[in-house]
N, C-alpha and C positions, 0 to 999 in steps of 0.2 A: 921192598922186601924181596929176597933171594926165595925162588922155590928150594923145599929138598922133597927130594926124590923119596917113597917108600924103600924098608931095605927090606923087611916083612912085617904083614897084616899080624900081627897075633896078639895089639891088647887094645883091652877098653881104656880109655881116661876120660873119669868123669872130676868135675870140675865143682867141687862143693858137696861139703859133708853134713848138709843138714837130714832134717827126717827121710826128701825124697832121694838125695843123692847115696846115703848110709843104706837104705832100703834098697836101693838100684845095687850100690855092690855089694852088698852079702847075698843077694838074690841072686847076680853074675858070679861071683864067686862059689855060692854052693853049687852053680851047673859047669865048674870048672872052667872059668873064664878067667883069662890074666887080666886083673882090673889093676891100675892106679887111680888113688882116689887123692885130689890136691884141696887143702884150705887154707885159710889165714890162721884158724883159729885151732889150736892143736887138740884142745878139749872137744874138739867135735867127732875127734874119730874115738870118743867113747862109745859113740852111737852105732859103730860098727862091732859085728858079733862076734865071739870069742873063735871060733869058727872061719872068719876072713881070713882069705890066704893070698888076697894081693897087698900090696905097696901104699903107703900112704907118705905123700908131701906135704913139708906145712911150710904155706908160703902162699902168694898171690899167685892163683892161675895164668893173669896174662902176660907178667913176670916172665915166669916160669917157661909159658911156650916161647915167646920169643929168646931164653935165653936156652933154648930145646933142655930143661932138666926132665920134663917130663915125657921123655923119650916118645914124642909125636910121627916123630919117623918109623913107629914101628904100630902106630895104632891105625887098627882099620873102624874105628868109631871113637868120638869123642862124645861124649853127653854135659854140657852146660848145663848148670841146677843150682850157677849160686843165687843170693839175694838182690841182686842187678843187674837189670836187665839190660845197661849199658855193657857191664863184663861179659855177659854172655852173649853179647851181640859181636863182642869183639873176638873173644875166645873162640868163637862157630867162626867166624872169618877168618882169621888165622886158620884154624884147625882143616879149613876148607881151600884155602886158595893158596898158602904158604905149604903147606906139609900134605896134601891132596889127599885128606882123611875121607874115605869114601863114605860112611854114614857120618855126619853132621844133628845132631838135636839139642835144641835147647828153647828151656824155658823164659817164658818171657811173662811180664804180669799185666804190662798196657797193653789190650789187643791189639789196639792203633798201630802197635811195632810191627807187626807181623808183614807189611809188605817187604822190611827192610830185610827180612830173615828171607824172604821171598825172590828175591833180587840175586841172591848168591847161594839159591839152593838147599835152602838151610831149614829141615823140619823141624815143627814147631810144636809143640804145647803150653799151652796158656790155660789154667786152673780156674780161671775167672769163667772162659769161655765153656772147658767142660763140665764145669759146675753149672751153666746156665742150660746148657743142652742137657744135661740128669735132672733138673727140674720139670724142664718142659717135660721130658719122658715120662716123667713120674705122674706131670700134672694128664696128660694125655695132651698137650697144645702143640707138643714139636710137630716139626714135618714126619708125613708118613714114612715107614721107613720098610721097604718088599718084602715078604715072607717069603723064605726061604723053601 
């Protein structure tokens, strides 16, 4: 794969319009953030608010990057958030080593993945894991954590 260069930093693209990715752009978008938001499914940017004032593509994210619609060349963050964890393993690599997206995040749902996201700089959240760690908090069993 060919690098491209940035031309400028000035949007978010995230990658999947379900609850958390819809939530992520109306949330970027009311602090005045250029988000593009991409899915398969076109019924999913209902879940974005009357109020969103970026871009939405319907179509397969890793499609899309490699065929650059999703203007990558100009994102200084991509956020991965769809339903697999294979896409968004690919989407963050791309996003990261092709189009040199300096903030990289994506979701993933096997912890197990998480070295591979590790490998190519790629921050992570896994819902499995911070559900297990707001347990323990809750239970008082986690590790101690410094008062501030």
């Amino acid at each position: 794969m060919k690098r491209v260069k940035n031309r400028k930093n000035d949007v978010t693209v995230i990658a999947g319009c379900g609850r958390l990715g819809a939530n992520l752009a109306n949330t970027l978008s009311d602090e005045g953030e250029s988000v593009i938001v991409i899915d398969k499914d076109r019924d999913s940017f209902r879940k974005l608010s009357p109020s969103f004032s970026g871009f939405f593509l319907v179509g397969d994210a890793a499609e899309m990057m490699l065929r650059n619609e999703a203007d990558l060349n100009r994102a200084h963050s991509v956020i991965a958030v769809t339903n697999n964890d294979n896409s968004n393993i690919f989407i963050a690599q791309v996003a990261k080593e092709v189009y040199q997206v300096d903030k990289v995040i994506a979701r993933l749902y096997e912890p197990e993945r998480e070295c591979v996201y590790q490998e190519f700089g790629i921050d992570t959240i896994c819902p499995a894991v911070l559900s297990a760690h707001e347990v323990e908090k809750i239970m008082g069993t986690g590790p101690e954590v410094p008062e501030s």
